[in-house]
C-alpha positions in Angstrom: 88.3 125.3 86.8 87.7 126.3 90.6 88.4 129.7 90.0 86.0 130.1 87.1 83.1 128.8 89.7 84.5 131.7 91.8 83.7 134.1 89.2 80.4 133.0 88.4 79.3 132.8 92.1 80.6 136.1 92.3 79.1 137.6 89.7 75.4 135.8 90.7 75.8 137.7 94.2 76.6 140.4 92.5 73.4 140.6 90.3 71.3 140.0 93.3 72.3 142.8 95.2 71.9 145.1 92.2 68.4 143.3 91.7 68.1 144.0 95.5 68.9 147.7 95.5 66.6 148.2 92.4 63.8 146.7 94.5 64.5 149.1 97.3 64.7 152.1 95.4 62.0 151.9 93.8 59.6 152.4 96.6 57.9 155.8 96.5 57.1 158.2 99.3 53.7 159.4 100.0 52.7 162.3 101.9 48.9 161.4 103.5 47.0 164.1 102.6 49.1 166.3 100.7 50.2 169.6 101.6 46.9 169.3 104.0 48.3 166.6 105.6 46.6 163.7 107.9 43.1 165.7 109.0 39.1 165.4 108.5 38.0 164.0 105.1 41.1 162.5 103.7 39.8 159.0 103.2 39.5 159.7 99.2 43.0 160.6 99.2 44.3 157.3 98.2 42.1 157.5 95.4 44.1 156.9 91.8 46.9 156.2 93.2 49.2 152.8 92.5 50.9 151.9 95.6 53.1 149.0 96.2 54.6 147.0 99.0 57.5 148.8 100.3 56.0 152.3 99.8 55.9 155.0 102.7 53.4 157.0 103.5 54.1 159.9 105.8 52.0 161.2 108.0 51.9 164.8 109.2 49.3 166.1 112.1 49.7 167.8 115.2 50.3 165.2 117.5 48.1 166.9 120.5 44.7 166.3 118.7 45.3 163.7 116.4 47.2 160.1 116.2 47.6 157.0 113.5 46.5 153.9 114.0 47.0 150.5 112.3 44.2 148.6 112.4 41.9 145.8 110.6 39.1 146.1 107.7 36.5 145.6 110.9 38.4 148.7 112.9 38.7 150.8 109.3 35.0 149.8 109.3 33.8 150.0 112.7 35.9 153.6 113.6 37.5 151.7 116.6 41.0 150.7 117.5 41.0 147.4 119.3 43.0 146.6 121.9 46.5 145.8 120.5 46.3 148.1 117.7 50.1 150.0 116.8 49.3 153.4 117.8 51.5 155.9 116.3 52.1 159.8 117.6 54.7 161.6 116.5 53.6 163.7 114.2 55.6 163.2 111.3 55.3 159.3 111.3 56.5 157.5 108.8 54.5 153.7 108.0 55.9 151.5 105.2 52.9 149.5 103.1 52.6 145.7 103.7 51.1 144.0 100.5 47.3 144.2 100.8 45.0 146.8 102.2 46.5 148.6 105.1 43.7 150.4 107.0 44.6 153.5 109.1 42.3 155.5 111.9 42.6 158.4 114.1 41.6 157.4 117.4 40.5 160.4 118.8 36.9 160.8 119.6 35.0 162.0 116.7 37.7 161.8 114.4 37.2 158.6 112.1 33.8 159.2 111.5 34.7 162.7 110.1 36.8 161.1 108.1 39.6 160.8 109.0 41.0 157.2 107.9 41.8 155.8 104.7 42.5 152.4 103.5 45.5 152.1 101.2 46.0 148.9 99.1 49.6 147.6 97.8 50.4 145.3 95.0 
């Protein structure tokens, strides 16, 4: 009898790892911007699009004259980056979606009100 428990707890960990791995692979990649990339007027981009939680987006810019940066509804709204705010520069940065609306900004002076933010919501 004890060893037919074993199986079945076996088998239930089993089943949640696959249920796991499903999960994971089916987050999706998104490249901000397209073939344009991160730059001025991309906040329709999301636009008919069905992100999740878990998705990526990728953002490519030269990092000289442009950053990302995280930041609330009131700094999406506002064009500012409060104090605090996860500021990302590499270039090539890569963000995973938190369920919600994630709100991103270019810092740079001038920038965000040229558009250059967009607010991405995941189910």
């Amino acid at each position: 009898m004890a060893q037919g428990r074993g199986s079945v707890v076996a088998l239930g960990l089993a089943l949640l790892c696959l249920l796991i791995h499903s999960e994971v692979a089916e987050a999706a990649t998104y490249v901000v911007g397209g073939n344009s990339g991160w730059t001025f007027n991309v906040a329709s981009w999301p636009r008919g699009k069905s992100f999740r939680a878990g998705d990526v987006l990728v953002f490519n810019y030269n990092p000289s004259v442009h950053n990302v940066v995280a930041v609330s509804a009131a700094g999406y709204n506002s064009c500012s980056a409060p104090k605090g705010s996860r500021v990302y520069t590499s270039g090539k940065d890569r963000i995973t979606l938190a369920r919600g609306t994630n709100y991103f900004i270019c810092s740079f002076a001038g920038h965000c009100q040229s558009g250059m933010k967009i607010a991405v919501t995941a189910a």
